[in-house]
C-alpha positions in Angstrom: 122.6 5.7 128.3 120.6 8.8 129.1 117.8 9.0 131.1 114.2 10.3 129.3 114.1 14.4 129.9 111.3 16.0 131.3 109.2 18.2 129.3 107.4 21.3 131.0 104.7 23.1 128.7 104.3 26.6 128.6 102.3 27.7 131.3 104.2 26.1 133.4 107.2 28.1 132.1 106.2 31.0 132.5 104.6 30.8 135.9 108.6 30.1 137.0 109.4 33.1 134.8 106.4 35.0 137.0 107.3 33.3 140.4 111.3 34.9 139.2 109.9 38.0 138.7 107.7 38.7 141.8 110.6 37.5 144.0 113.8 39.2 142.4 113.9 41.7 145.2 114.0 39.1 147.8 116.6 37.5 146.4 118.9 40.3 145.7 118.5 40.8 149.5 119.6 37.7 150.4 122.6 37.4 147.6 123.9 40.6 149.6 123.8 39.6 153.0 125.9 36.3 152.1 127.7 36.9 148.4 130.0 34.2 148.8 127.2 31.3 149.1 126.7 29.5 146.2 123.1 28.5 147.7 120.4 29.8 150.1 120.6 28.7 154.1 118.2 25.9 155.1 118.4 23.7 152.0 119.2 19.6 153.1 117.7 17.3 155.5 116.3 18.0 158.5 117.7 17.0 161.9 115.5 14.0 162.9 115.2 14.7 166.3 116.6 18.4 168.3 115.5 16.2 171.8 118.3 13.5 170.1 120.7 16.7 169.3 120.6 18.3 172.4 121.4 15.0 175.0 124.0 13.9 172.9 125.8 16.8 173.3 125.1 17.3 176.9 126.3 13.4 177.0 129.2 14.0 175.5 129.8 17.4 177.5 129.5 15.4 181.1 131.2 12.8 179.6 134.4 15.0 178.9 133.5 17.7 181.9 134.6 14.5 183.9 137.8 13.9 181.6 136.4 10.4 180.6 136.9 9.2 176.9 134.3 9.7 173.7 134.9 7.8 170.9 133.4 7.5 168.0 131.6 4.1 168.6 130.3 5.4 172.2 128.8 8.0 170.5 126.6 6.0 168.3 125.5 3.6 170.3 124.6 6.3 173.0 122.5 8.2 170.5 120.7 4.9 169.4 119.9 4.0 173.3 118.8 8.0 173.6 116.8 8.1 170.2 114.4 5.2 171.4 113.8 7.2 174.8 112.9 10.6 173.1 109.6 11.5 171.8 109.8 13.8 168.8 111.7 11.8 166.4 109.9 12.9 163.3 108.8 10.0 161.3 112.2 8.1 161.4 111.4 4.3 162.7 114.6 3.2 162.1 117.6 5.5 162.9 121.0 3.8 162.6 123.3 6.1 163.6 125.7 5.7 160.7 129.3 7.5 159.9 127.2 10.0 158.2 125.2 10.9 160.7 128.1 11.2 163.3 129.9 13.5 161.0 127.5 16.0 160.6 126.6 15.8 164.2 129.8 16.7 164.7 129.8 19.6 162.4 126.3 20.6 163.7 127.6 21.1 166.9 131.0 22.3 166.3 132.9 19.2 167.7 135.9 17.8 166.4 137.3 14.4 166.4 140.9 13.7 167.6 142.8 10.6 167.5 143.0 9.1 171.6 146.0 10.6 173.2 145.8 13.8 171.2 145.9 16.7 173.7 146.7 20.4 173.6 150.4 21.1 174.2 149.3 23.7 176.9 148.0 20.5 179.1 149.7 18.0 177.5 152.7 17.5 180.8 149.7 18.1 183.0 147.8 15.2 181.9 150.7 13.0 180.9 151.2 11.6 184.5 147.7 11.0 185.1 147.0 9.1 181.9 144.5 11.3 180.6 143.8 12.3 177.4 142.2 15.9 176.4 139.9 14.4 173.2 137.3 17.0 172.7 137.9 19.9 171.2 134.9 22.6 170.8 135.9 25.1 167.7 135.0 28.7 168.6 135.5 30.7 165.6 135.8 34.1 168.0 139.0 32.1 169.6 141.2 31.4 166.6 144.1 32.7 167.9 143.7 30.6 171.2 143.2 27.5 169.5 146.5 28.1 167.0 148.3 27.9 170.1 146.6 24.8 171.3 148.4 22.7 168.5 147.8 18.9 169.2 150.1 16.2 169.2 148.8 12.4 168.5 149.7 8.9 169.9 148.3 5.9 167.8 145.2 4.4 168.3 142.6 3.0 165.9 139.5 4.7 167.3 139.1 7.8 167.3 137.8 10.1 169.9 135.3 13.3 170.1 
């Protein structure tokens, strides 16, 4: 079973032949700035809401500033309570707050997830006789070398945390 292939006439070939043509410099620009990208930046879907974006993350930020836990689940359900509060949702009537779009929140905003109890080894005696649990972890790509050294050990948990 194949689906029915599209057929393009002439003109319209050759106007992406012209449209090729007229913008080969451009793209030789931008194929040398980046030449390990397969594709060009700001392809995909946009974010439906930067209002949504931005208070998640300064939720999750006071939530952690105050070493309280952020799972998963919280998450969500936080961004669903903020997303019918902020006012430049575009077009999105419905926003469910799926896996999906945790996980490229996450990515988004350079957070990782870590399973509750992880913590870096550096603070790990420090917060074991409180009962606290380090659970966000902010990547900074200029401090590689700092977080090597911050390996993480994990206790068991089923949720996991930001």
């Amino acid at each position: 079973f194949t689906a029915a292939r599209k057929k393009y006439d002439l003109k319209f070939k050759l106007s992406v032949v012209k449209f090729a043509e007229q913008n080969k410099a451009e793209l030789q620009r931008l194929s040398e700035e980046d030449s390990k990208r397969a594709r060009l930046r700001g392809g995909g879907r946009k974010k439906s809401s930067e209002e949504l974006e931005l208070q998640v993350c300064e939720w999750i930020h006071s939530m952690r500033a105050r070493h309280l836990r952020v799972s998963r689940k919280m998450t969500r359900k936080k961004a669903k309570e903020i997303h019918a509060t902020v006012s430049d949702c575009t077009g999105v009537d419905v926003f469910a707050a799926s896996a999906g779009w945790l996980d490229k929140f996450l990515h988004r905003n350079n957070l990782q997830t870590t399973t509750v109890g992880f913590c870096p080894i550096h603070d790990r005696e420090s917060h074991a006789h409180q009962g606290e649990s380090c659970s966000l972890r902010q990547d900074r790509e200029e401090e590689e070398e700092e977080e090597f050294n911050n390996e993480l050990v994990a206790e068991d948990d089923d949720d996991e945390d930001i």
